[in-house]
gemmi code that builds the backbone of each chain (N, CA, C; Angstrom):
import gemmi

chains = {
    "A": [
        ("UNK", (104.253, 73.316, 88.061), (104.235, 74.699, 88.560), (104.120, 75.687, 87.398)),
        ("UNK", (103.454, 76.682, 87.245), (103.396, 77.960, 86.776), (104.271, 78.898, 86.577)),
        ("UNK", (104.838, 78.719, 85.119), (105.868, 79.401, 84.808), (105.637, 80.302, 84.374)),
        ("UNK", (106.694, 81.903, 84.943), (106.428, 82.578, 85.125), (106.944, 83.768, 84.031)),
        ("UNK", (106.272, 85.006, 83.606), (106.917, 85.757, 82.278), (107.884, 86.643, 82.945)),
        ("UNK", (108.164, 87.102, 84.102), (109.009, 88.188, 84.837), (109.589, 87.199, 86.042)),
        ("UNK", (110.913, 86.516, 85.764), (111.990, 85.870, 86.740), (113.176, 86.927, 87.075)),
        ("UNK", (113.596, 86.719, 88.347), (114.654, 87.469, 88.697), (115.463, 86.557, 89.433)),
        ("UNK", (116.790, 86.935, 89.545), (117.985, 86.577, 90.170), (118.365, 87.419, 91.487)),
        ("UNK", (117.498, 87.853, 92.102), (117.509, 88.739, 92.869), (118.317, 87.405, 94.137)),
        ("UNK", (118.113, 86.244, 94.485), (118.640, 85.438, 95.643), (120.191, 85.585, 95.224)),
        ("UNK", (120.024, 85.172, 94.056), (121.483, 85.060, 93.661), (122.651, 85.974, 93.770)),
        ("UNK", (122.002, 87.641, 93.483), (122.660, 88.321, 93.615), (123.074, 88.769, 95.268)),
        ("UNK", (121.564, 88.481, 96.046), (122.025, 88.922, 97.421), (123.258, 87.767, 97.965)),
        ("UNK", (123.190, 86.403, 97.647), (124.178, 85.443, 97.779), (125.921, 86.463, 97.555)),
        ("UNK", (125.447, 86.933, 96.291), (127.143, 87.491, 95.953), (127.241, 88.593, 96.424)),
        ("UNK", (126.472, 89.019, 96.930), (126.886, 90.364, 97.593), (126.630, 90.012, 99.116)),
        ("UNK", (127.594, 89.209, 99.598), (128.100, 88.440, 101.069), (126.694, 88.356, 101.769)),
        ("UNK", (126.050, 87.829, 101.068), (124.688, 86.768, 101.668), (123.859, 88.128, 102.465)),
        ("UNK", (123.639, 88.655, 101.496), (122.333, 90.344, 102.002), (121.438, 89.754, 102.613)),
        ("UNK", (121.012, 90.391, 103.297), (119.420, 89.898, 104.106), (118.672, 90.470, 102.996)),
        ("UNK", (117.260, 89.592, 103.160), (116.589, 90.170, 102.341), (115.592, 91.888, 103.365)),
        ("UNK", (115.692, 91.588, 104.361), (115.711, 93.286, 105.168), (116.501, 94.156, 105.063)),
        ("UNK", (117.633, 93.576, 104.641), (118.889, 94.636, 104.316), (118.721, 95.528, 102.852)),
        ("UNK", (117.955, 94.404, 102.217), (117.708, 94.911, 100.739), (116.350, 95.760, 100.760)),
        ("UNK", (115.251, 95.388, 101.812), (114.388, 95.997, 101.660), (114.776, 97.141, 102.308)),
        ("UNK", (115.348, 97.236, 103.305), (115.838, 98.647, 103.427), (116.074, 99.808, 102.304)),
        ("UNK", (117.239, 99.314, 101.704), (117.701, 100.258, 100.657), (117.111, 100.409, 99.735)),
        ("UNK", (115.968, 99.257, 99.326), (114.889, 99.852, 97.745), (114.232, 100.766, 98.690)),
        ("UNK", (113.445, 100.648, 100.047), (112.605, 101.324, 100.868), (111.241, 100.677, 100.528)),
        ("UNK", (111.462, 99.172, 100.797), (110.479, 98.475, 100.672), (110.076, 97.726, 102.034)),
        ("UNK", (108.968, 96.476, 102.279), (109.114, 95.751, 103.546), (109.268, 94.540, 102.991)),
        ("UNK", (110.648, 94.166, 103.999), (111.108, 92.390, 103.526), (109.593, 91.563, 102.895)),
        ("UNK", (108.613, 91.942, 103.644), (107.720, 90.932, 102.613), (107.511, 91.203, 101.122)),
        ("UNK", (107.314, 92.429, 100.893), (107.510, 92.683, 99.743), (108.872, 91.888, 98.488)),
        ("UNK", (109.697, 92.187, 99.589), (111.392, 91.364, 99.084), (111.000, 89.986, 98.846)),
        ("UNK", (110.278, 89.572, 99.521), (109.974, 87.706, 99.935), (109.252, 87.682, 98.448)),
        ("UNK", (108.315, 88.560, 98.300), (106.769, 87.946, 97.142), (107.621, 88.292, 95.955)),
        ("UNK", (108.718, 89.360, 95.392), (109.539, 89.534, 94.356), (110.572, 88.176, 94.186)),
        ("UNK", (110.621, 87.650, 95.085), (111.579, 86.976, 94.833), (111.184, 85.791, 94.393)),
        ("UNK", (110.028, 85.333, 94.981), (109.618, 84.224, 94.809), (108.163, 84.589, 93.148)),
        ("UNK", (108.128, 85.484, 92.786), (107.864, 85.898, 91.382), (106.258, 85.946, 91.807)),
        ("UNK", (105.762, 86.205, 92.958), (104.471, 86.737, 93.638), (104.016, 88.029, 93.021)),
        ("UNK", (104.758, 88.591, 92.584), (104.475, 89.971, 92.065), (106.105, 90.943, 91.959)),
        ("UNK", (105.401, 91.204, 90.532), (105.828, 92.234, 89.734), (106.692, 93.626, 89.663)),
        ("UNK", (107.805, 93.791, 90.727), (107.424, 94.994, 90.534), (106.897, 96.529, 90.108)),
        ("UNK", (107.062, 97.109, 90.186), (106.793, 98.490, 89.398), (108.392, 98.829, 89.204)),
        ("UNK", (108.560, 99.610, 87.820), (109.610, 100.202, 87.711), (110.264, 100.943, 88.486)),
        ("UNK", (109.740, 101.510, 89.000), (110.943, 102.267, 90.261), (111.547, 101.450, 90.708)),
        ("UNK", (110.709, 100.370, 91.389), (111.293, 99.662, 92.193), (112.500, 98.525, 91.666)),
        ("UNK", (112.213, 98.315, 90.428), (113.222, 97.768, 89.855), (114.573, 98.231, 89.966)),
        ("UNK", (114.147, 99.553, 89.546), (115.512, 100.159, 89.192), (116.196, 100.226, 90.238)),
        ("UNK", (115.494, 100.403, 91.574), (115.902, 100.751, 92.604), (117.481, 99.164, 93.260)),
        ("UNK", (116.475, 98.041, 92.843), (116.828, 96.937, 92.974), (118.151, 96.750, 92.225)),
        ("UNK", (118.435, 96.838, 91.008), (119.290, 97.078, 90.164), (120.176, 97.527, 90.552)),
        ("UNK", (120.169, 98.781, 91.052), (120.816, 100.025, 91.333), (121.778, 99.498, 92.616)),
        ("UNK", (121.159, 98.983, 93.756), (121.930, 98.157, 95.045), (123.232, 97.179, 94.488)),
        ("UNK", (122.613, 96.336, 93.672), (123.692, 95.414, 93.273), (124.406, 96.237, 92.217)),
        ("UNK", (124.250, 97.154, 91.660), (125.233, 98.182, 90.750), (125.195, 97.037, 89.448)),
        ("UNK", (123.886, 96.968, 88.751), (123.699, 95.957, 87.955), (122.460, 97.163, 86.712)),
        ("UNK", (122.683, 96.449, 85.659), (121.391, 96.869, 84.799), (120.136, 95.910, 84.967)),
        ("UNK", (118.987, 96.481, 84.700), (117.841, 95.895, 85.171), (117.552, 94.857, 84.501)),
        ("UNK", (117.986, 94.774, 83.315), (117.999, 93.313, 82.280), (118.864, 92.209, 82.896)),
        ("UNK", (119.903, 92.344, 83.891), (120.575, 91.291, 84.346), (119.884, 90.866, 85.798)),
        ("UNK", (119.081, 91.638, 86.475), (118.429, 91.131, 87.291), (116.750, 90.654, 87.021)),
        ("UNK", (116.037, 91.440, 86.024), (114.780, 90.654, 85.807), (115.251, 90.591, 84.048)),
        ("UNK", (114.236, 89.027, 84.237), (114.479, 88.559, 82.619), (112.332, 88.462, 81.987)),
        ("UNK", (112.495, 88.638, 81.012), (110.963, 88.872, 80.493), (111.018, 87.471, 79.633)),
        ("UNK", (110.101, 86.401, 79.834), (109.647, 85.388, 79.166), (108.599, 85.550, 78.204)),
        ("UNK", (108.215, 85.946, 77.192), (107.185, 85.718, 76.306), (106.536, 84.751, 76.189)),
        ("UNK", (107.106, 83.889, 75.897), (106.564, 83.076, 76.272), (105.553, 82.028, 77.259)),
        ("UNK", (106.016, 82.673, 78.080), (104.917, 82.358, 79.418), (103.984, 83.677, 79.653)),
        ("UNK", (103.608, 84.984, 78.964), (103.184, 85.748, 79.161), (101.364, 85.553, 78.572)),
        ("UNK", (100.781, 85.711, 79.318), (99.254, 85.377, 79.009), (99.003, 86.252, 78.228)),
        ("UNK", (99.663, 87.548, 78.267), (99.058, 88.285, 77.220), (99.406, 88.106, 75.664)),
        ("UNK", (100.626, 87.500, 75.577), (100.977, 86.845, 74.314), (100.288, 85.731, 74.186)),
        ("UNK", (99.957, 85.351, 74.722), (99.562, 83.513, 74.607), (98.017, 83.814, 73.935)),
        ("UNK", (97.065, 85.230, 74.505), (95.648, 85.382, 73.843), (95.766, 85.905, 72.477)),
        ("UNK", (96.987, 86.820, 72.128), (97.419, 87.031, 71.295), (97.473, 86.124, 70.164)),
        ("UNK", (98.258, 85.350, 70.438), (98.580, 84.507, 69.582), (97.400, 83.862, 69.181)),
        ("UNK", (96.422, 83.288, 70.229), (95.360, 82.385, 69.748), (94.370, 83.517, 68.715)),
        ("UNK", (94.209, 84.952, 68.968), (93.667, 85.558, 68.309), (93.915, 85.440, 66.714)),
        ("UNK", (95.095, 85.659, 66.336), (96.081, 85.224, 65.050), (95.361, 84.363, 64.324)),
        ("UNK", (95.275, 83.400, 65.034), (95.212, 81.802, 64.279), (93.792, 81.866, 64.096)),
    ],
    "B": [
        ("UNK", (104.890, 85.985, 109.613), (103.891, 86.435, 109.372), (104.246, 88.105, 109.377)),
        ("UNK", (103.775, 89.098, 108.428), (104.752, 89.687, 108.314), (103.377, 90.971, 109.297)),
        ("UNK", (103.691, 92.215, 109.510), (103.555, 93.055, 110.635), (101.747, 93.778, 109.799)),
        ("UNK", (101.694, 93.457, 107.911), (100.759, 93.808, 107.665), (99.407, 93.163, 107.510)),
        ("UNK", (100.358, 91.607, 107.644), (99.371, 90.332, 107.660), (98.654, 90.052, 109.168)),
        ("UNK", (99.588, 90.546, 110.342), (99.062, 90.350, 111.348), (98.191, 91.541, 111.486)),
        ("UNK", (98.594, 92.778, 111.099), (97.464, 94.331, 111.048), (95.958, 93.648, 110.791)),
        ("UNK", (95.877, 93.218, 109.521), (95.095, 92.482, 108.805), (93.889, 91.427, 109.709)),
        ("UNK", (94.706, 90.875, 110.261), (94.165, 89.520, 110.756), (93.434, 90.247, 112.302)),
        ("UNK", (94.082, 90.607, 112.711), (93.973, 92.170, 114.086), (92.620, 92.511, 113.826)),
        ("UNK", (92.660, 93.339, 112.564), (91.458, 94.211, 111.982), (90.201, 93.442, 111.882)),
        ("UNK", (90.094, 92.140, 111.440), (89.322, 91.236, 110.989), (88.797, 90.280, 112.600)),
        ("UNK", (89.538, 90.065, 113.621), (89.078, 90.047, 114.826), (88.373, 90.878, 115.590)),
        ("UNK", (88.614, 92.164, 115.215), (88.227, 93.389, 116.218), (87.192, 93.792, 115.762)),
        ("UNK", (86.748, 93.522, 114.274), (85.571, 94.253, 113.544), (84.155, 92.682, 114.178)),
        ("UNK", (85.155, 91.140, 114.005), (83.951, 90.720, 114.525), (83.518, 90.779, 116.210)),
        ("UNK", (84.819, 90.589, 116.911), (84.436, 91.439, 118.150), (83.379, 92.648, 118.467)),
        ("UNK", (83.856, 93.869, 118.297), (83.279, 95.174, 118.378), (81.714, 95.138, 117.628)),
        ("UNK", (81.532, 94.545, 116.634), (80.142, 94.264, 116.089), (79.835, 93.261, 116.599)),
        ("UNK", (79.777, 92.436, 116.816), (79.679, 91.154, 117.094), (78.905, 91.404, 118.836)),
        ("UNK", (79.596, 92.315, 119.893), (79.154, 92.603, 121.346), (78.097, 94.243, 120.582)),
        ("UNK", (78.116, 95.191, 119.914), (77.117, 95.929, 119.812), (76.294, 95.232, 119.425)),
        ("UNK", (76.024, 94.386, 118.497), (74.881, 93.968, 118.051), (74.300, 92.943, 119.355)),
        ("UNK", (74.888, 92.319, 120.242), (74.589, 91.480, 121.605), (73.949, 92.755, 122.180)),
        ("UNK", (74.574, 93.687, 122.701), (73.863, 94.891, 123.407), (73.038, 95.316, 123.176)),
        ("UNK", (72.311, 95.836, 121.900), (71.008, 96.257, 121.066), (70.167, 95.243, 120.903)),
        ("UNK", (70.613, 93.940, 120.378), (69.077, 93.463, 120.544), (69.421, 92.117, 121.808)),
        ("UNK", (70.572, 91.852, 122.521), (70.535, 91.006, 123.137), (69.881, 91.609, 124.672)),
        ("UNK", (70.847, 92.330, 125.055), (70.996, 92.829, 126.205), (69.443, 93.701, 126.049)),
        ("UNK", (69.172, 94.654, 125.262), (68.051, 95.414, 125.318), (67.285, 95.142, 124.218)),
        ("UNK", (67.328, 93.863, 123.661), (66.729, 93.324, 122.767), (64.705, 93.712, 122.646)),
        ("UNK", (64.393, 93.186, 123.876), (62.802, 94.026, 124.176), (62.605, 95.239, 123.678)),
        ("UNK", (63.333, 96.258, 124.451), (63.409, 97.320, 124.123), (63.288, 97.888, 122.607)),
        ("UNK", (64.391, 97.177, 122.119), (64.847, 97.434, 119.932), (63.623, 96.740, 119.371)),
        ("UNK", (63.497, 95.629, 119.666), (62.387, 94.382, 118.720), (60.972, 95.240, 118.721)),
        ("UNK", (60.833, 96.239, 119.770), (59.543, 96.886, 119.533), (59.637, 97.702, 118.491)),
        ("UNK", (60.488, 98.554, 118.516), (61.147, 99.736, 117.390), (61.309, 99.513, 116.119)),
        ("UNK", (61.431, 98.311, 116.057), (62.633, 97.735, 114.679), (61.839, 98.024, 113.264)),
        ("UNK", (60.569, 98.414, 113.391), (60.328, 98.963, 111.763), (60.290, 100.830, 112.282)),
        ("UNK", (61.028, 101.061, 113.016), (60.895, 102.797, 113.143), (62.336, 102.726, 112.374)),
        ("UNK", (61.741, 103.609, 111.128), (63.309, 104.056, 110.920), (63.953, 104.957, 111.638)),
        ("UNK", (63.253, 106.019, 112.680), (64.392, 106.646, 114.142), (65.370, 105.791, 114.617)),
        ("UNK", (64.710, 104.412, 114.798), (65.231, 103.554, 115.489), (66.762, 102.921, 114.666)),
        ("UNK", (66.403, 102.748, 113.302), (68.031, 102.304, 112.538), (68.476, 103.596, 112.020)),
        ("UNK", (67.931, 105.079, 112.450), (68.738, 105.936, 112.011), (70.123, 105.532, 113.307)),
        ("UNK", (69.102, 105.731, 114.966), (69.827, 106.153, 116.030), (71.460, 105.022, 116.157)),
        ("UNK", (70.756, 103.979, 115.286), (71.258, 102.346, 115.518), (73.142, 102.905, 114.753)),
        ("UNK", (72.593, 102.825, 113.625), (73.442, 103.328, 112.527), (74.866, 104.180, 112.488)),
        ("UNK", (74.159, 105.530, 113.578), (75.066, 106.467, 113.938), (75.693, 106.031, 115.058)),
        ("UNK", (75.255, 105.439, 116.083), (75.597, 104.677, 117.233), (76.765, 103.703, 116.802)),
        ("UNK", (76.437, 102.854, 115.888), (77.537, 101.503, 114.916), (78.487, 102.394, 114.920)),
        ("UNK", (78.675, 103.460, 114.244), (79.864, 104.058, 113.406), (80.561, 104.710, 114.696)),
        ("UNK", (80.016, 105.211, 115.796), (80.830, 106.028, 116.716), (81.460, 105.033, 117.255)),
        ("UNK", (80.611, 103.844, 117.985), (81.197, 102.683, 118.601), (82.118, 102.296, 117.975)),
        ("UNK", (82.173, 102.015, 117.103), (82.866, 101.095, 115.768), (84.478, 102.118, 116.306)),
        ("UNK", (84.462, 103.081, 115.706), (85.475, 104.297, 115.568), (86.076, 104.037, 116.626)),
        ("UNK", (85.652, 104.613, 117.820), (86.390, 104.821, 118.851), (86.745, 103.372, 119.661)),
        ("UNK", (86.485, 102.166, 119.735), (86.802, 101.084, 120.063), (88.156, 100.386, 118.999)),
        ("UNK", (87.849, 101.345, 118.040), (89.119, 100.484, 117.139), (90.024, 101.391, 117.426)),
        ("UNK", (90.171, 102.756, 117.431), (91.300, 103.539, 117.692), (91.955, 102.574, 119.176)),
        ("UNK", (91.312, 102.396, 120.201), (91.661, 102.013, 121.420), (92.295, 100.381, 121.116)),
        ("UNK", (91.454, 99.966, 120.360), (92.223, 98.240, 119.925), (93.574, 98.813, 119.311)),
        ("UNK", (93.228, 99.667, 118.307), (95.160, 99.897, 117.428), (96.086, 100.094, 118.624)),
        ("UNK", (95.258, 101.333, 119.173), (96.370, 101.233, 120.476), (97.497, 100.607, 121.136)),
        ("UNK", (96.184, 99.215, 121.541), (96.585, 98.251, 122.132), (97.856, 97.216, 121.146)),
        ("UNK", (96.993, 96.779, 119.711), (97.792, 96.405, 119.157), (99.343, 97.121, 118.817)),
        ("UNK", (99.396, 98.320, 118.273), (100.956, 98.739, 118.711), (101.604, 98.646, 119.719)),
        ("UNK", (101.076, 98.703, 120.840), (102.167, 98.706, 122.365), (102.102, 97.468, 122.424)),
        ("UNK", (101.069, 96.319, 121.959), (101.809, 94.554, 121.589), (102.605, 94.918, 120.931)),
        ("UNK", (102.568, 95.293, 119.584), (104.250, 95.101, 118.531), (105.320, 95.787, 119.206)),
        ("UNK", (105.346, 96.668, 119.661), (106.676, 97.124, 120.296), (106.987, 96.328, 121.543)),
        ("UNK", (106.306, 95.448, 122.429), (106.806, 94.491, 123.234), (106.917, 93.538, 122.834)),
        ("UNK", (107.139, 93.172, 121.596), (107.251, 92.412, 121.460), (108.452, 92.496, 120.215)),
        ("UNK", (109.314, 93.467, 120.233), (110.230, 93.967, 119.744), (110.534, 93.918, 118.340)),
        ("UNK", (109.225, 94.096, 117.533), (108.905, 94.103, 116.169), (109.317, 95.224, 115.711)),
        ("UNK", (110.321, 94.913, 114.650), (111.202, 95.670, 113.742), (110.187, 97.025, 112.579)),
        ("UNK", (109.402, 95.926, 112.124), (108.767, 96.757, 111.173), (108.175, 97.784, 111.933)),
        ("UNK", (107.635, 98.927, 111.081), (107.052, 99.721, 111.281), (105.345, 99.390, 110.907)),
        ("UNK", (104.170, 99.454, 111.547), (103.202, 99.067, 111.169), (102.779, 99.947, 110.256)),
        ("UNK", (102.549, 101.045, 110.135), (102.252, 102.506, 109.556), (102.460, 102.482, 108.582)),
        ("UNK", (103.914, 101.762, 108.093), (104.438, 101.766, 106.982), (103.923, 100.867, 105.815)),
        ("UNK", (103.596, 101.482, 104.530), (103.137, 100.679, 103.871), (103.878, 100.813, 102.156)),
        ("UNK", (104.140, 99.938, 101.611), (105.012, 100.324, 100.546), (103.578, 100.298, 99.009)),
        ("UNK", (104.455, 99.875, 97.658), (103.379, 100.181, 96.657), (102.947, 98.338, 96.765)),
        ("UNK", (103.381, 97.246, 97.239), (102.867, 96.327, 97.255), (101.433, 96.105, 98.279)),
        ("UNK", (102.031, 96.594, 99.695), (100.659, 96.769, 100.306), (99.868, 97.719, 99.991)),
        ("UNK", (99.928, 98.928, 99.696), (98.872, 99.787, 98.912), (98.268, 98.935, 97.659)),
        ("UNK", (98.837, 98.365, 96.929), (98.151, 97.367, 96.013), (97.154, 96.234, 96.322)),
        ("UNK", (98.015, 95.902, 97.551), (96.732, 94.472, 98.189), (95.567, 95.465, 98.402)),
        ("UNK", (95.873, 96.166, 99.280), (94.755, 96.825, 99.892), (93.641, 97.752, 98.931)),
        ("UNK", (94.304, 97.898, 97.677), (93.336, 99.001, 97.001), (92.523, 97.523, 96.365)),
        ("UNK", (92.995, 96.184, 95.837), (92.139, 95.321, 95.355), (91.511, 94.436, 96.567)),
        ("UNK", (91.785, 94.295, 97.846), (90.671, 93.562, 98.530), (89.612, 94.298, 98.688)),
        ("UNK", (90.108, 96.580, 99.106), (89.103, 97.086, 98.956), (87.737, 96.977, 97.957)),
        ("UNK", (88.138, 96.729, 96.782), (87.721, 96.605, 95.587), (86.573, 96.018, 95.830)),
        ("UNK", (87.157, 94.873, 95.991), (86.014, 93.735, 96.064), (85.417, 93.607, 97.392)),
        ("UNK", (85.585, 94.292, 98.515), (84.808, 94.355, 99.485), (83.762, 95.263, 99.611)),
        ("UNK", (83.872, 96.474, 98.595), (83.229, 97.587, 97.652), (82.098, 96.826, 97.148)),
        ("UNK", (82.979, 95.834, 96.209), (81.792, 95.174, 94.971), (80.788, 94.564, 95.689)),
        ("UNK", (80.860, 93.733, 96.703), (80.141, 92.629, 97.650), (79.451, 93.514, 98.250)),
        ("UNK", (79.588, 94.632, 99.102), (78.622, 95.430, 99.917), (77.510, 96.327, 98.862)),
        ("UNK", (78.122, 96.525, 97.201), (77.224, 97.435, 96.548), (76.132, 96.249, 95.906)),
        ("UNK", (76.343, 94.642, 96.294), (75.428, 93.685, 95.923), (74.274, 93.621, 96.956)),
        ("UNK", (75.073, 93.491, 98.139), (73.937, 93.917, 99.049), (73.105, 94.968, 99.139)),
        ("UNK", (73.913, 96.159, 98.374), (72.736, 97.368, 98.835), (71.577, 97.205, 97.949)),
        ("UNK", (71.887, 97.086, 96.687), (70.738, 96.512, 95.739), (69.844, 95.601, 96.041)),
        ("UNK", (70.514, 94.725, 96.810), (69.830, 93.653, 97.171), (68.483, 93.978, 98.392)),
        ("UNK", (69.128, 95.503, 98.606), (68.503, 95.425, 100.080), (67.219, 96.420, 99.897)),
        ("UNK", (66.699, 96.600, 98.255), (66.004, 97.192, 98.039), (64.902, 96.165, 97.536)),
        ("UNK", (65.083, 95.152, 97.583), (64.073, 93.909, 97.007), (62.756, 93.712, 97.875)),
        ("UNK", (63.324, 93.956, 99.069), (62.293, 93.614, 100.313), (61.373, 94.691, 100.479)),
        ("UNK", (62.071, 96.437, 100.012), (61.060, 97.276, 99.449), (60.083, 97.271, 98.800)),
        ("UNK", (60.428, 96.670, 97.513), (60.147, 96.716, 96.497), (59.097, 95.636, 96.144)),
        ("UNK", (58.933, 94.370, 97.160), (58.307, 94.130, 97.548), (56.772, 93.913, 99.106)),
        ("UNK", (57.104, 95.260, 99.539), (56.181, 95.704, 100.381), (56.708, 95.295, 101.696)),
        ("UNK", (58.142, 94.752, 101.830), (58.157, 94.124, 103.166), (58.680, 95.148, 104.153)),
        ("UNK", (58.434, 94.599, 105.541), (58.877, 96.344, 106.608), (60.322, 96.736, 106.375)),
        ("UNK", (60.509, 97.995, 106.445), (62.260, 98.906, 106.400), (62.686, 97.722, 107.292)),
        ("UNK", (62.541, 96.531, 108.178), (63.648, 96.455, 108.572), (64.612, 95.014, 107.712)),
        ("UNK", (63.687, 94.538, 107.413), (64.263, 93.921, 106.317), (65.475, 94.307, 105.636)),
        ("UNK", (65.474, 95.458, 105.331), (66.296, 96.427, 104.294), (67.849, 96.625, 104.997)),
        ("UNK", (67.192, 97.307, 106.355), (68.142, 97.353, 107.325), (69.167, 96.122, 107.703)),
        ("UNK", (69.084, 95.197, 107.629), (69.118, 94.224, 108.317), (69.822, 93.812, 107.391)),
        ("UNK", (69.660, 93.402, 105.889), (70.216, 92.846, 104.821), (71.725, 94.047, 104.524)),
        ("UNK", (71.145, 95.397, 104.888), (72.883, 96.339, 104.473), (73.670, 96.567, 106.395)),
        ("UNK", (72.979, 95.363, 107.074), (73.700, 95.572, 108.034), (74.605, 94.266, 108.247)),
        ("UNK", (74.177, 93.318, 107.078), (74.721, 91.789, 106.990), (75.899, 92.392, 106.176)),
        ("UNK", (75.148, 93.096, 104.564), (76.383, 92.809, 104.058), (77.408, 94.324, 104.288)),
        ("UNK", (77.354, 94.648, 105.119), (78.460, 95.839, 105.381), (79.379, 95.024, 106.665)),
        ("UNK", (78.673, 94.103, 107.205), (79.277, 93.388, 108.460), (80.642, 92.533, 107.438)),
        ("UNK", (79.521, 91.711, 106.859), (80.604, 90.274, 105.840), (81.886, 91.506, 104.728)),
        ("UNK", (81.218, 92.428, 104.100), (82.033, 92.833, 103.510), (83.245, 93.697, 103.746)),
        ("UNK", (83.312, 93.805, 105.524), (84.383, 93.970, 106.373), (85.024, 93.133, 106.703)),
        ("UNK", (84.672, 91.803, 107.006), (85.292, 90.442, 106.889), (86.004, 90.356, 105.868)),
        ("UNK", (85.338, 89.650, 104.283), (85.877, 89.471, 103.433), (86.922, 90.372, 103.125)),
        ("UNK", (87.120, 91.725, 103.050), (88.171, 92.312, 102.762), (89.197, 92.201, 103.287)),
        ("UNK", (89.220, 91.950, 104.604), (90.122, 91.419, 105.338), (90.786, 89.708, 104.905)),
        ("UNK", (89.865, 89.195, 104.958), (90.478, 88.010, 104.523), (91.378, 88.145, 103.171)),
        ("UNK", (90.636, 88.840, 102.097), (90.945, 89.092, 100.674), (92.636, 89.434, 100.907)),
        ("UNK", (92.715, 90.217, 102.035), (94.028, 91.400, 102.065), (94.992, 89.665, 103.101)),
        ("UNK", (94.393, 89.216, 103.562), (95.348, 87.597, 103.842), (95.477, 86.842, 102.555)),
        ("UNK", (94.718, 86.600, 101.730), (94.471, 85.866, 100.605), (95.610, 86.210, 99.650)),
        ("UNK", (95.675, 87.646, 99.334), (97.182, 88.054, 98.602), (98.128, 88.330, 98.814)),
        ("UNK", (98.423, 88.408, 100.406), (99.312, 88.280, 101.133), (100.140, 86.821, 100.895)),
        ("UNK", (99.803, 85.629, 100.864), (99.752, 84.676, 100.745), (100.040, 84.120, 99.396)),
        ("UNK", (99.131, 84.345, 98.385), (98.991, 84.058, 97.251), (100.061, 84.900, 95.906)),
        ("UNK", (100.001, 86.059, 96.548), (100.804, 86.917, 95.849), (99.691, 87.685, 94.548)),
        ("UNK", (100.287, 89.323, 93.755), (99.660, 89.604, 92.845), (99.665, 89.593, 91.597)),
    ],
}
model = gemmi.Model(1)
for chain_id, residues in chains.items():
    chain = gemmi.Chain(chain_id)
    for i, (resn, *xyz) in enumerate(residues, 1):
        res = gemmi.Residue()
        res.name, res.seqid = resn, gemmi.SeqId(i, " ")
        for name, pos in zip(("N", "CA", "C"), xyz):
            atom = gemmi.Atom()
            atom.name, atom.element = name, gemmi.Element(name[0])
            atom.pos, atom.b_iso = gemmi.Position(*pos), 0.0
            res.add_atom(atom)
        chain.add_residue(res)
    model.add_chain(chain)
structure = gemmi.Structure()
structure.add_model(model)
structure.setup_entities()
């Protein structure tokens, strides 16, 4: 599988915050659960608002809910081959 | 299946429907009639403007229909509603349903350009404006699915 440069803990957190729906969450960013579904499962990206927005529900900083891989980032990876 | 995937899939039935019975009516049903005409360009002006009214007002009446299905059927979402993820699908299937129909239009100058009758021409930006209503639709299932 295709590992990914932008992972989140977003299941995890709805788990600790007494098992959130993921409609419950799309509610409060003011998103649609599918949207919730494709973030979670690392389908796409959000945009910063929406991060923050995400963040902001679980009363969390945005670094503890999305993590940035460099490593798996294609744009580093052309980078790099450019280098060499 | 979520309320924009079924919009989607809706849209992509109704466009081959609704084209699919005008184009039966024009040259099926009064096919004699058109097949005499068919290098008058009057004839794919009248055709043309005719597509787009039909087109219009048969889909307002399908949405119709399709909302008073979602509300009997006690669907939560709002269809209307669209956040920055579906504005995203939709501005890149547009994209490329853009790109595919501006291949055809070029394309649809070849048959000019080689001496063959206007309807040729017609006919080739009436294929790809048909498919490139399809494909976009599909495109807008495709990343639905696939993710961006």
């Amino acid at each position: 599988m295709k590992e990914q440069h932008i992972s989140n803990d977003i299941r995890k957190l709805r788990f600790l915050h007494d098992e959130m729906t993921q409609q419950e969450l799309a509610n409060k960013v003011g998103v649609t659960r599918q949207t919730i579904v494709a973030i979670e499962k690392g389908k796409y990206p959000p945009t910063l608002e929406i991060s923050f927005r995400i963040a902001a529900v679980f009363n969390k900083g945005i670094e503890e809910v999305f993590q940035y891989h460099p490593e798996n980032d294609n744009f580093n990876k052309k980078k790099n081959k450019g280098c060499k | 299946m979520s309320v924009q995937e079924k919009k989607a899939l809706f849209n992509l039935i109704s466009t081959i429907l609704i084209l699919g019975a005008y184009l039966a009516y024009v040259f099926g049903i009064n096919g004699t009639e058109s097949m005499a005409q068919i290098n008058e360009p009057q004839f794919w002006g009248k055709f043309m403007l005719m597509m787009v009214a039909v087109t219009i007002v048969l889909k307002i009446v399908a949405y119709i229909i399709f909302f008073i299905i979602l509300k009997a059927n006690n669907e939560e979402e709002d269809p209307e509603f669209m956040d920055e993820y579906d504005k995203r699908i939709e501005m890149k299937s547009d994209r490329n349903a853009n790109h595919f129909f501006m291949l055809g239009f070029m394309i649809s100058w070849i048959p000019l350009a080689l001496g063959k009758p206007i309807s040729y021409m017609f006919f080739i930006l009436l294929i790809s404006g048909f498919t490139s209503g399809i494909l976009g639709d599909l495109w807008k299932l495709y990343y639905y699915k696939k993710g961006l």
